[in-house]
C-alpha positions as CSV (number, residue, x, y, z in Angstrom):
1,X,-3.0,-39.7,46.0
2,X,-1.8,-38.4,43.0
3,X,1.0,-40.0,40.8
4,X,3.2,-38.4,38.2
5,X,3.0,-39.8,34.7
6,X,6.1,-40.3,33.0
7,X,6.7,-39.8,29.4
8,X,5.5,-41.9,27.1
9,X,2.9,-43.2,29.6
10,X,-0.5,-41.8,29.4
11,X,-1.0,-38.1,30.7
12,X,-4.7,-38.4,31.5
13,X,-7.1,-41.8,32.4
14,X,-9.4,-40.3,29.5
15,X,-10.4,-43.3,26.6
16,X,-11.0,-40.9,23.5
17,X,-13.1,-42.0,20.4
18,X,-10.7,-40.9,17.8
19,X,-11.9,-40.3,13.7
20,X,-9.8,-41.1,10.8
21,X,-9.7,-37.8,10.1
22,X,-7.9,-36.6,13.5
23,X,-5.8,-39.7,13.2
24,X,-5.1,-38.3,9.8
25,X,-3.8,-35.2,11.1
26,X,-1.8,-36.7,13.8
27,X,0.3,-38.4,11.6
28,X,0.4,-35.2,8.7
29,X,1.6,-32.9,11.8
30,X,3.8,-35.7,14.3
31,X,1.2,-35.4,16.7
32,X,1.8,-37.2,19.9
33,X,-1.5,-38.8,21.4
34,X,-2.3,-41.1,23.8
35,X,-5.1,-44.1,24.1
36,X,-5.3,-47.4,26.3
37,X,-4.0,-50.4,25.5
38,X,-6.3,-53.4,25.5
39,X,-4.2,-56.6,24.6
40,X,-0.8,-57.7,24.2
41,X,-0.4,-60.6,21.4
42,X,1.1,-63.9,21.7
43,X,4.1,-61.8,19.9
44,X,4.3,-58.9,22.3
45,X,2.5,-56.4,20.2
46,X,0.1,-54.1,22.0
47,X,-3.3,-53.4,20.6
48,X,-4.7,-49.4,21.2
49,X,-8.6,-48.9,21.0
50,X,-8.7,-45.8,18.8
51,X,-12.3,-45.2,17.9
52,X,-15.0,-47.4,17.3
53,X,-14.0,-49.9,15.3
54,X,-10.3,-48.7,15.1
55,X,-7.4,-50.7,16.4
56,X,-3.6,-49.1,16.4
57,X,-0.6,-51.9,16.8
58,X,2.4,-50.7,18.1
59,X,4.8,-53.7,17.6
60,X,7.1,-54.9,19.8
61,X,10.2,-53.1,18.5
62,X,8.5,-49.6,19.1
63,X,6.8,-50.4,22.6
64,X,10.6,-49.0,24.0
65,X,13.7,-47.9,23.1
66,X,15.4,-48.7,26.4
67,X,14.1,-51.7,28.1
68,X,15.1,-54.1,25.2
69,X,17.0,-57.5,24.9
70,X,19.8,-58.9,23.2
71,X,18.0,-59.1,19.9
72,X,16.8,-55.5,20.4
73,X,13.2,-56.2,21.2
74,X,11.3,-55.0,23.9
75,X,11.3,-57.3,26.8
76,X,8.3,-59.2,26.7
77,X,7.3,-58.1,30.5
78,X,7.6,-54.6,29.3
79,X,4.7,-55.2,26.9
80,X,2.6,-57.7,29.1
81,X,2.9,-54.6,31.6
82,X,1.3,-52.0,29.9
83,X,-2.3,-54.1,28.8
84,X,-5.0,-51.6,30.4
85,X,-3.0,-48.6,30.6
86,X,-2.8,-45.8,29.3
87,X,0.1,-44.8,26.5
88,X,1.3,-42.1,24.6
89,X,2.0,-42.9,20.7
90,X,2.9,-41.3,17.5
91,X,1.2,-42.7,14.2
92,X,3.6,-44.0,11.7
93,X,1.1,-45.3,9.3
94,X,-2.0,-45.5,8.6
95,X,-3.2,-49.2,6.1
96,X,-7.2,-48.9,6.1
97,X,-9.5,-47.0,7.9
98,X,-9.7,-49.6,10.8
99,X,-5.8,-50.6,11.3
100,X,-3.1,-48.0,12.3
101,X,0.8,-48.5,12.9
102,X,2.0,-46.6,16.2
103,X,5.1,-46.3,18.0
104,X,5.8,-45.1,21.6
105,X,9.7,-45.5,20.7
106,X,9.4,-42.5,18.5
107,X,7.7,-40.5,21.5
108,X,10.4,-41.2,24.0
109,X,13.1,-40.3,21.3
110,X,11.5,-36.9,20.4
111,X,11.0,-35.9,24.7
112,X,14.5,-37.0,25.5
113,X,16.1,-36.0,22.1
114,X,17.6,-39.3,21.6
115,X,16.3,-39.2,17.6
């Protein structure tokens, strides 16, 4: 059975080995990209496996731009939820060669012209 994949959820079940240099790009051009999340933190941010030794954070407040709480943070459930799936992100920033900042929030804005 086939399921639909809904934006900004991963499109394919395909773990890439991204290089500094494409991550480089993504960010220069807006890029939206996708990679699998392999921990959520004691502070609800998610962890993305990138490359080899490259690890993008997406912090709580850009895991979603809906499903928040009073404080405008992502439900916690919302981020426990999505450990070992797949996601689609957006680089922000980029601090050293092995630590990226992501944000889904940005790609759900830019698909449903809500930013």
């Amino acid at each position: 059975m086939e399921y639909q994949k809904f934006i900004p959820e991963g499109w394919n079940d395909t773990k890439e080995n991204f290089s500094l240099e494409q991550l480089e790009q993504a960010k220069k051009h807006g890029s939206i990209m996708q990679g699998f999340v392999s921990k959520c933190d004691e502070n609800c941010n998610l962890q993305v496996h990138l490359g080899r030794d490259i690890i993008g954070i997406i912090p709580r407040n850009e895991v979603d731009s809906i499903n928040y709480d009073d404080l405008g943070m992502t439900r916690p459930s919302i981020c426990k939820n999505k450990v070992n799936q797949f996601v689609q992100f957006k680089v922000k920033e980029i601090y050293d060669e092995n630590c990226l900042l992501l944000s889904r929030k940005e790609v759900r804005e830019r698909s449903f012209g809500m930013g």
